[in-house]
NUDO-480428 format. One line per field, with one value per residue (C-alpha): residue number from 0; residue in three letters; x, y, z. Coordinates in nm, 4 decimals, padded with zeros to 6 digits. Each point is the difference from the previous one (the first is absolute). Example, Ala and Ser with C-alpha at 12.3 -4.5 7.8 and 13.67 -1.06 7.14 Angstrom:
# residues 2
i = (0  1)
aa = (ALA  SER)
c1 = (01.2300  00.1370)
c2 = (-00.4500  00.3440)
c3 = (00.7800  -00.0660)
# end
This chain:
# residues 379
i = (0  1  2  3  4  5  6  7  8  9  10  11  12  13  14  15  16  17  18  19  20  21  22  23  24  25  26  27  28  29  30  31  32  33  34  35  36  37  38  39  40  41  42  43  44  45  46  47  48  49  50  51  52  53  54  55  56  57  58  59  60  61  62  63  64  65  66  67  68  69  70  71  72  73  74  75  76  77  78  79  80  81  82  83  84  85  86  87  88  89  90  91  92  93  94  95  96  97  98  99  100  101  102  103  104  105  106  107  108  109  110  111  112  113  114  115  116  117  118  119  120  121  122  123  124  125  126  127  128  129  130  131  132  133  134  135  136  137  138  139  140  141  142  143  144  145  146  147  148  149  150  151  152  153  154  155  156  157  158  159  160  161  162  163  164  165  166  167  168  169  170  171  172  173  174  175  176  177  178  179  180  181  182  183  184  185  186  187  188  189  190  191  192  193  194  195  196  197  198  199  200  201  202  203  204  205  206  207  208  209  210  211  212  213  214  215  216  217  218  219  220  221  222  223  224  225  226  227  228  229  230  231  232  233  234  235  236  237  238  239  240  241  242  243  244  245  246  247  248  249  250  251  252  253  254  255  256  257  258  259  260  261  262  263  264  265  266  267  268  269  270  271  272  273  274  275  276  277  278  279  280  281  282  283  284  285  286  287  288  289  290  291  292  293  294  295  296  297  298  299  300  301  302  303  304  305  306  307  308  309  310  311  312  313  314  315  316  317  318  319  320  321  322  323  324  325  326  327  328  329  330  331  332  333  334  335  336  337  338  339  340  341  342  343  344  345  346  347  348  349  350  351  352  353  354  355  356  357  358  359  360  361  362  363  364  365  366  367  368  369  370  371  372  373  374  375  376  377  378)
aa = (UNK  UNK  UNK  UNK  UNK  UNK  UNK  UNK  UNK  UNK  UNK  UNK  UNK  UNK  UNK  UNK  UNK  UNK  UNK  UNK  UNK  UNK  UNK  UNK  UNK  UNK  UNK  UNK  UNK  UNK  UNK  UNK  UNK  UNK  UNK  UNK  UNK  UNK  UNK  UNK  UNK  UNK  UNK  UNK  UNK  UNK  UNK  UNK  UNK  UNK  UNK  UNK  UNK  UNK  UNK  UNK  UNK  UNK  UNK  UNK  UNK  UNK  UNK  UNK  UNK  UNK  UNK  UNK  UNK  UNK  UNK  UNK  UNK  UNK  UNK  UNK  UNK  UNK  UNK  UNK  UNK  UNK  UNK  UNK  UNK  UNK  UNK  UNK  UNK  UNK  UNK  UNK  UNK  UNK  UNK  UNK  UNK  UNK  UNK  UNK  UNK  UNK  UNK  UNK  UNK  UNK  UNK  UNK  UNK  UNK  UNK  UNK  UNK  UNK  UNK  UNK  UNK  UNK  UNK  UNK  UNK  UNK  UNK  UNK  UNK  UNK  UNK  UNK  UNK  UNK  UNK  UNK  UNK  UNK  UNK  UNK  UNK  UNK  UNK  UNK  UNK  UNK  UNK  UNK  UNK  UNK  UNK  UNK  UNK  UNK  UNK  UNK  UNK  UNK  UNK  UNK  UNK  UNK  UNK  UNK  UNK  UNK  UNK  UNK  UNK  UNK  UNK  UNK  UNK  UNK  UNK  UNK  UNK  UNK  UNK  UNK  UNK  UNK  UNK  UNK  UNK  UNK  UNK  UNK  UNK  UNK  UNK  UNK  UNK  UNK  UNK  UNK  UNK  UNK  UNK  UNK  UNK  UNK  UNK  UNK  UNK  UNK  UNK  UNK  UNK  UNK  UNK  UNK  UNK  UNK  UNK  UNK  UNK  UNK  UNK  UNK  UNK  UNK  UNK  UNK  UNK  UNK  UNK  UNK  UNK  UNK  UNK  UNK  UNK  UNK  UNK  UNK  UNK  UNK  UNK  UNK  UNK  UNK  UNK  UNK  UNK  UNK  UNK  UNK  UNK  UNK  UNK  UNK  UNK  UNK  UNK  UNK  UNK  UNK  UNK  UNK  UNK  UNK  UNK  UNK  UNK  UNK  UNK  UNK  UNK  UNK  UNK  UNK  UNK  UNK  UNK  UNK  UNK  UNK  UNK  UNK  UNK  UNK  UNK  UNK  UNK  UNK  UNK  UNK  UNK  UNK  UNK  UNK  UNK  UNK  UNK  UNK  UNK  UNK  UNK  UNK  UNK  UNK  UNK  UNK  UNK  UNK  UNK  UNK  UNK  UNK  UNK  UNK  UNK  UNK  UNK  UNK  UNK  UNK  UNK  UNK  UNK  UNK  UNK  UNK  UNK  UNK  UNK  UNK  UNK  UNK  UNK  UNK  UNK  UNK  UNK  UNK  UNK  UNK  UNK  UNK  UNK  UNK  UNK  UNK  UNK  UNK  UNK  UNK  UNK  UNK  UNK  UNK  UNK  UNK  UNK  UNK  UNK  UNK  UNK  UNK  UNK  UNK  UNK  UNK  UNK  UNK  UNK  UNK  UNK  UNK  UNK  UNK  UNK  UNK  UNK  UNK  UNK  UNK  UNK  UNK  UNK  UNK  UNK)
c1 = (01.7123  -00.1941  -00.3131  -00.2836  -00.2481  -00.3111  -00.1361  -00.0448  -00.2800  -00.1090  -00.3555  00.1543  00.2619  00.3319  00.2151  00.3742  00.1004  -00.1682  00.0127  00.2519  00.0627  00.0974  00.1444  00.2041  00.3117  00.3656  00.2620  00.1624  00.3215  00.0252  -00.2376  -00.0862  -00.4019  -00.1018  -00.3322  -00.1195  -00.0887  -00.3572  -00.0809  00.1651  -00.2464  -00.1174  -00.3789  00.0107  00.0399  -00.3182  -00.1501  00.2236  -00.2577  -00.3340  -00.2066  00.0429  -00.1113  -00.3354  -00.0566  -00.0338  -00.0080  -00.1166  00.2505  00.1665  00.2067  00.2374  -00.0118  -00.2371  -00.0884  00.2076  -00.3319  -00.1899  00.2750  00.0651  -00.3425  -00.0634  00.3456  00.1825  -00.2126  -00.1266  00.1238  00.2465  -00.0285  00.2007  00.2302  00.3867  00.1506  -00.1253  00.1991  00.3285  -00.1189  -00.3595  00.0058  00.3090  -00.0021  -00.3229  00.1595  00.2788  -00.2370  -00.2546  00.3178  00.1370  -00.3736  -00.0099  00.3347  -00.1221  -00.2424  -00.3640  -00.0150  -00.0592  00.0396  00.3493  -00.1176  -00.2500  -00.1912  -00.0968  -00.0192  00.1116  -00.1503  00.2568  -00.2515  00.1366  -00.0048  -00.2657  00.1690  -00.1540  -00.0499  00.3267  00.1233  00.1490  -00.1117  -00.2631  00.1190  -00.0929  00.3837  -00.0354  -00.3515  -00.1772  -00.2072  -00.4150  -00.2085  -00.2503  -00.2219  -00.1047  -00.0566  -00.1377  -00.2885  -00.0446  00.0215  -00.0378  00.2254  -00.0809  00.0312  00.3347  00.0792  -00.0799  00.1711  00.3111  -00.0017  -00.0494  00.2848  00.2199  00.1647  00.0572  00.4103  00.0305  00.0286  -00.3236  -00.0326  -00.2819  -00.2999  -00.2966  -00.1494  -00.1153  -00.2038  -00.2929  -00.0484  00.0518  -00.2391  -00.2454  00.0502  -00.0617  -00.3210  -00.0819  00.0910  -00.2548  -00.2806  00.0833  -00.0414  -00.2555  -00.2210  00.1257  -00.1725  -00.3330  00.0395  00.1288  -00.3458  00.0436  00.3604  -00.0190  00.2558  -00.2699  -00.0191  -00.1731  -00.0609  00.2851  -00.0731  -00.0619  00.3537  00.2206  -00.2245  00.0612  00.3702  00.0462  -00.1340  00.2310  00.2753  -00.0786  00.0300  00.3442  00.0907  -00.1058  00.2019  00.2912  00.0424  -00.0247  00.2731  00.2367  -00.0665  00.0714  00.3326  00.1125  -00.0647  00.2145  00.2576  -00.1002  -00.0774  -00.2456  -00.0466  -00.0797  -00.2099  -00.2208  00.0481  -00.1450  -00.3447  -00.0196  -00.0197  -00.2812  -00.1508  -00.0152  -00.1955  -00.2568  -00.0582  -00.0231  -00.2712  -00.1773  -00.0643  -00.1183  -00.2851  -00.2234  -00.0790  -00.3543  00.1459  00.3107  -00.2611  -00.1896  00.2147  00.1790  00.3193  00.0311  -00.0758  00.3026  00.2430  -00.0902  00.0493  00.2711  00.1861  -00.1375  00.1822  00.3336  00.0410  00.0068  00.1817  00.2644  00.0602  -00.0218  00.3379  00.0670  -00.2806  -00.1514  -00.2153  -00.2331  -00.0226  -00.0723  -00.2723  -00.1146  00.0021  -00.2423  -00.2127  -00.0078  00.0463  -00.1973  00.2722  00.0683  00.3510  00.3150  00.1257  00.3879  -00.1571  -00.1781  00.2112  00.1750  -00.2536  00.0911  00.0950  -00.0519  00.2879  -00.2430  -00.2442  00.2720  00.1468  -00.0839  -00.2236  00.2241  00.2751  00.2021  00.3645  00.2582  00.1435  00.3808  00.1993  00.3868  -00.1243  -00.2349  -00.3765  -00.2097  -00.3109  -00.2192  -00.2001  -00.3254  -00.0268  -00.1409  00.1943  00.0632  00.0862  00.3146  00.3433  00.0014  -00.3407  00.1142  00.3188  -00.1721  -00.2514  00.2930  00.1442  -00.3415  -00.0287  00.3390  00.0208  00.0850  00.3024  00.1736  -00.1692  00.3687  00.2328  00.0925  -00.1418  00.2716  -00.1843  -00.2506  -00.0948  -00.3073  -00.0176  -00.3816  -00.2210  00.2190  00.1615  00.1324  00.3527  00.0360  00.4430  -00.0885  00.3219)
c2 = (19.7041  -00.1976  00.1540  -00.1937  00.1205  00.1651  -00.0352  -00.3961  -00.1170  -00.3238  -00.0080  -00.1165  -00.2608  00.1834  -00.0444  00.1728  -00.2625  00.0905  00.3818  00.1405  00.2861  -00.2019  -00.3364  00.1477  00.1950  00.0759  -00.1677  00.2683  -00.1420  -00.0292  00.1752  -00.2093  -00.1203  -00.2526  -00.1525  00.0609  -00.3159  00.0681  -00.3322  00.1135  -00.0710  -00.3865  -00.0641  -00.1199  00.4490  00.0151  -00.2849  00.1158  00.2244  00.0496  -00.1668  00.3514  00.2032  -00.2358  00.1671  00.3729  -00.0915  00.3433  00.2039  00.2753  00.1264  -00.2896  -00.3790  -00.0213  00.1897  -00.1290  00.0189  -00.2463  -00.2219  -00.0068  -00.0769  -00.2507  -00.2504  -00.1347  -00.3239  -00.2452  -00.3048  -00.0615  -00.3126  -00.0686  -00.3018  -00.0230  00.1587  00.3030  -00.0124  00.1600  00.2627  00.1006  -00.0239  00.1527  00.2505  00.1031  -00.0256  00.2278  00.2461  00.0163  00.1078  00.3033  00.1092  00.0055  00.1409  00.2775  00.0542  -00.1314  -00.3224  -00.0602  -00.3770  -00.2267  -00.3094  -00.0079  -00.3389  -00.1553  -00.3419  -00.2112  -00.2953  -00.1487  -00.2344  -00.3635  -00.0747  -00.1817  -00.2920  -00.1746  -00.3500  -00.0732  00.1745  00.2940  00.3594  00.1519  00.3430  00.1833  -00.0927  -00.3579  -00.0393  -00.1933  00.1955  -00.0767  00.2421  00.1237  00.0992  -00.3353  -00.1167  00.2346  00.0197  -00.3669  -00.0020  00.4091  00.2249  -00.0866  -00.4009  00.0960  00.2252  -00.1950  -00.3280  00.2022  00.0934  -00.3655  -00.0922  00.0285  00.2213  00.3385  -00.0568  -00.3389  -00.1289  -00.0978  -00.2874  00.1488  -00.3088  00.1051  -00.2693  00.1389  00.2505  -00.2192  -00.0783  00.4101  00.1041  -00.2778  00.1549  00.3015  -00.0509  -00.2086  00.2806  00.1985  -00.2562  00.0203  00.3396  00.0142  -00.2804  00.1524  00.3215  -00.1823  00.0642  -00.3098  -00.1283  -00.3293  00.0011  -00.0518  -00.2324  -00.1577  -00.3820  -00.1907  00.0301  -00.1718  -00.0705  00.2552  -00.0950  00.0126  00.3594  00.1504  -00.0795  00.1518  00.3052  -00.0026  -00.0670  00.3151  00.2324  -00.1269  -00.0676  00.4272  00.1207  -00.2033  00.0146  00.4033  00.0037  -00.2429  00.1866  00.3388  -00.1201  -00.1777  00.2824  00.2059  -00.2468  -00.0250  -00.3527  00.0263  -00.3252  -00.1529  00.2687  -00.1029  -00.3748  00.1306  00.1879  -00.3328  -00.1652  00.2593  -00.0847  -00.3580  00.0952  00.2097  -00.2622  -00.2716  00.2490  00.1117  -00.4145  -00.0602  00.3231  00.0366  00.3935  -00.0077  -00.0967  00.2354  00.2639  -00.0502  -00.0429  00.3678  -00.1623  -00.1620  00.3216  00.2049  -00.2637  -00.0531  00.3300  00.0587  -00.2795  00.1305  00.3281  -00.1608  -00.1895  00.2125  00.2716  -00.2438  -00.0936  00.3607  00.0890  -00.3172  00.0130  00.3526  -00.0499  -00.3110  00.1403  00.3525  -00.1114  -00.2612  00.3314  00.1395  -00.2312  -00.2727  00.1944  00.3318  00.2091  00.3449  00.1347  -00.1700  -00.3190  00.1711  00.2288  -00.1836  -00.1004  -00.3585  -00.2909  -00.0046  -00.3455  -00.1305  -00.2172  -00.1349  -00.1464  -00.0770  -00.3170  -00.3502  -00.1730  -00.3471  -00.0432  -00.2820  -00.1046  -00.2185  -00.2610  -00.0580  -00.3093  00.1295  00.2672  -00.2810  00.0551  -00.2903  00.1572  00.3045  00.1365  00.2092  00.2235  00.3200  00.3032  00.0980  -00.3853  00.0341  -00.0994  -00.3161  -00.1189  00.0587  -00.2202  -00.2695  -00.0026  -00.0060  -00.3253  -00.1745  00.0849  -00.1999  -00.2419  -00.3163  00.1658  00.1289  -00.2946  -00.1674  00.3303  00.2738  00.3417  00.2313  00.3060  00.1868  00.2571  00.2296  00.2160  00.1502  00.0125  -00.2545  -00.3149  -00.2080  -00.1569  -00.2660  -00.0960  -00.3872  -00.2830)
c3 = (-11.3454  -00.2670  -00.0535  -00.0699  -00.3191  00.0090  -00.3184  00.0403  -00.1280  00.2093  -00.0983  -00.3659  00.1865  -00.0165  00.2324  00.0427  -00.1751  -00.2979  00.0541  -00.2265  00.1243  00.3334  -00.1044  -00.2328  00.1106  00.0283  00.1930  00.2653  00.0235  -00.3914  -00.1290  -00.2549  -00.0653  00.2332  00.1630  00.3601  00.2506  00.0594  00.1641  00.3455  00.2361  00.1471  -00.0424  00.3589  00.0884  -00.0738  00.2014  00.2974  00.0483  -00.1967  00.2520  00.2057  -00.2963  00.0212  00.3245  -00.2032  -00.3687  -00.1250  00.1289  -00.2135  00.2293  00.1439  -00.0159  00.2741  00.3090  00.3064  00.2181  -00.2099  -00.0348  00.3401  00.1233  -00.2862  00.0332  00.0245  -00.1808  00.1766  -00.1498  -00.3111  -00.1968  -00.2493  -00.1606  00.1275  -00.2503  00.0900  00.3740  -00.1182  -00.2638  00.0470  00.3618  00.0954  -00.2621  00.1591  00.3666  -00.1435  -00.1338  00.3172  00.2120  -00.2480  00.0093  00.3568  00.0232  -00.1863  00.2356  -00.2182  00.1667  00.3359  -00.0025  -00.0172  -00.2697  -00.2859  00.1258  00.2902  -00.1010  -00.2573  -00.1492  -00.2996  -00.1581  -00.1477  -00.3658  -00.2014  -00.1775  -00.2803  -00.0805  -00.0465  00.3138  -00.1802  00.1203  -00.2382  -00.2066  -00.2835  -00.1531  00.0059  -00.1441  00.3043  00.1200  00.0760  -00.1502  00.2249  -00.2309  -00.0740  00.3110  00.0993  -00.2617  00.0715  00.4191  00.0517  00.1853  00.3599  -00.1021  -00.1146  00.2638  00.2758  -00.1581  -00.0509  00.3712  00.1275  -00.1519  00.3019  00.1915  -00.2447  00.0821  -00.0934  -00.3970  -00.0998  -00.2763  -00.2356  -00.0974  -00.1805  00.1683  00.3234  -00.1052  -00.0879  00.3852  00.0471  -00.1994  00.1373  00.3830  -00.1366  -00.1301  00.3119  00.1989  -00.2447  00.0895  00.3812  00.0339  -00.1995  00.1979  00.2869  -00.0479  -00.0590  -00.4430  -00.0646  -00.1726  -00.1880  00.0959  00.3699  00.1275  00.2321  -00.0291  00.2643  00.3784  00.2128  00.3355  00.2456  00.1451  -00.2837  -00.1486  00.3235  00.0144  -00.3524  00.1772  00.2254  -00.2307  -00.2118  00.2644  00.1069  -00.3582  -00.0871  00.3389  -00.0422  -00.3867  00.0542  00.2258  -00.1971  -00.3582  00.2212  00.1111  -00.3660  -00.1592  00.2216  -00.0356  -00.4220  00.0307  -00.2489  -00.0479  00.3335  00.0328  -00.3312  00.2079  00.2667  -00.1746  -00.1742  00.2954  00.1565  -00.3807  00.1157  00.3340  -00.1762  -00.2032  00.2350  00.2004  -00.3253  -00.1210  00.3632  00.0340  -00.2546  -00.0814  00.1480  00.3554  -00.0403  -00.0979  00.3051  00.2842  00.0757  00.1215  -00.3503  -00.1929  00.2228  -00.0882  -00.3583  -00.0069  00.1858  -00.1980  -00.3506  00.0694  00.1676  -00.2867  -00.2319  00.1606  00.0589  -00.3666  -00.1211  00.0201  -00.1645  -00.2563  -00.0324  -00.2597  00.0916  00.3539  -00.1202  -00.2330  00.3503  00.1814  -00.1524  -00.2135  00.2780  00.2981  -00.0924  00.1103  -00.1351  -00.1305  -00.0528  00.2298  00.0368  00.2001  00.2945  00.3630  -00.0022  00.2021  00.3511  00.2111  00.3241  00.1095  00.2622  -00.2766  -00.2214  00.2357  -00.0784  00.2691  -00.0452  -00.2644  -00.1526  00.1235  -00.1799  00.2459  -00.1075  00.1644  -00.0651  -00.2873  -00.1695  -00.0486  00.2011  00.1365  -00.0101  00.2783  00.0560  00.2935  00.1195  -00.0826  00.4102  00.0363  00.3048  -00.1039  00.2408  -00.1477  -00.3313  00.0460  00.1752  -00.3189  -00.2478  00.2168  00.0325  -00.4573  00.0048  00.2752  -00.1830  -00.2023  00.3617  00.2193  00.0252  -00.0141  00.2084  -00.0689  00.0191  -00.0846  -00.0912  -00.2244  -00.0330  -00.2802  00.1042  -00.3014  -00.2049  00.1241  00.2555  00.0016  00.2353  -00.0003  00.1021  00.0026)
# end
């Protein structure tokens, strides 16, 4: 067998290719000099199955020890572009099995989920890479917009399959909900000072419905940004926390601090909103919600470490919502009704919305669709 040296000296950069003593050799068959192959082996061995050796990187004695790989994978969640499915992935399939086979694995495949994310496609719809020379650098946006800006822009995109068409312009309005976001928590937490969102005193009404409207807003954003992000819809669940955004704001311009401050009700749910908030746009933007953490919010220690906000689905429903009326698929009407509104009084509402357009046909049919529309088949 071929022997590999011993005296190679990679601190100084050689490689066999460079070692002499190696590289350099005779042919067997004709004995005359000749060269060794030294570039044998696929980068792609090596990814197959480093991720394990992060599991027990200072071992000396093996490449890792089975019972810390065993309890540690396999990983969670892959992500990676499409190119990687037939090399990286089943290389690392093919390695995971011979490992097990040889009795240090305990487990059949290397990942339990895959996420193959979509390409980012510049302004000409060509996909960005180093080669071609179309890249963004982040570096400048960054120093303009900062790394959660960018971050968070990049992620509301779309869905992180899909092609995304990169525009600079977008993350002008990103970095503007951001620092709104800033103010709201801050105002929130009774430290907003000059910079209190507080305009002027609506009616007792309308301030007390914004109220309301929070509360379902916080439970029912929680459980929708819990659920995308299981499903990595990122950006419907940024769409969502803008939307809570929106509520806090609507609740902070109708109660000024001084009556937030005094009423305990209003002090639990500024609170309790303050921390949702930012807990929900941590893993999204660490750093402005680490810094809210503690500056705003007086916490202690580091945001990663604290328990996801809870929901309750019973807070989180609508009291009435809006339906589309269709005639035959078309849009004619939309409704108002209460959220427990019977299927029978909900048709006969949809009928009433659009009683001229099917006053000389025949209805057919109709469909309910609860929470969205009604679809009336009328000839």
């Amino acid at each position: 067998p071929v022997r590999l040296p011993e005296d190679i000296d990679l601190a100084a950069g050689e490689t066999l290719a460079t070692h002499a003593g190696f590289a350099e050799c005779a042919c067997p068959v004709c004995g005359k000099p000749a060269r060794r192959e030294t570039d044998t082996m696929d980068t792609f061995t090596c990814s197959s199955w480093y991720y394990m050796r992060y599991t027990d990187p200072h071992n000396e004695h093996g490449p890792f020890d089975p019972a810390k790989a065993n309890d540690w994978m396999p990983v969670d969640q892959y992500i990676g572009g499409i190119e990687h499915a037939i090399l990286h992935l089943l290389y690392s399939r093919f390695f995971t099995k011979v490992l097990r086979d040889l009795g240090m694995l305990d487990f059949d495949e290397p990942f339990t989920n895959l996420l193959c994310q979509g390409m980012v496609l510049d302004a000409h719809g060509e996909v960005m890479s180093k080669s071609k020379g179309n890249v963004v650098s982040p570096e400048a946006i960054i120093a303009e917009y900062g790394a959660d800006a960018v971050r968070t822009y990049t992620l509301f995109l779309g869905p992180p399959e899909k092609e995304k068409l990169w525009n600079d312009d977008g993350l002008p309005g990103m970095y503007k909900f951001l620092n709104r976001l800033w103010r709201q928590v801050h105002d929130l937490a009774g430290k907003a000072g000059d910079e209190t969102l507080f305009q002027q005193k609506p009616s007792d009404e309308a301030a007390v419905a914004a109220a309301k409207k929070l509360v379902r807003e916080r439970h029912r954003v929680v459980q929708k940004v819990s659920a995308d992000i299981e499903r990595n819809n990122f950006n419907t669940a940024i769409a969502a926390i803008m939307e809570l955004s929106n509520a806090a704001g609507e609740y902070l311009r109708a109660f000024s601090p001084d009556t937030r401050a005094a009423c305990p009700d209003h002090r639990a749910l500024d609170a309790d909103v303050a921390e949702t908030l930012v807990k929900l746009m941590a893993p999204i933007a660490p750093h402005i919600t680490d810094e809210l953490w503690r500056e705003a919010l007086g916490r202690e220690g580091f945001l990663y470490g604290e328990p996801w906000p809870t929901f309750d689905p019973e807070q989180a429903r609508a009291d009435e919502v809006e339906l589309a009326v269709q005639i035959c698929g078309k849009l004619r009407a939309r409704i108002m009704v209460a959220a427990d509104t019977p299927e029978a009084d909900v048709l006969a509402a949809a009928r009433e919305a659009v009683a001229d357009a099917i006053e000389d046909k025949t209805v057919k049919k109709e469909v309910y669709v609860p929470g969205r529309l009604v679809n009336i088949v009328a000839v």
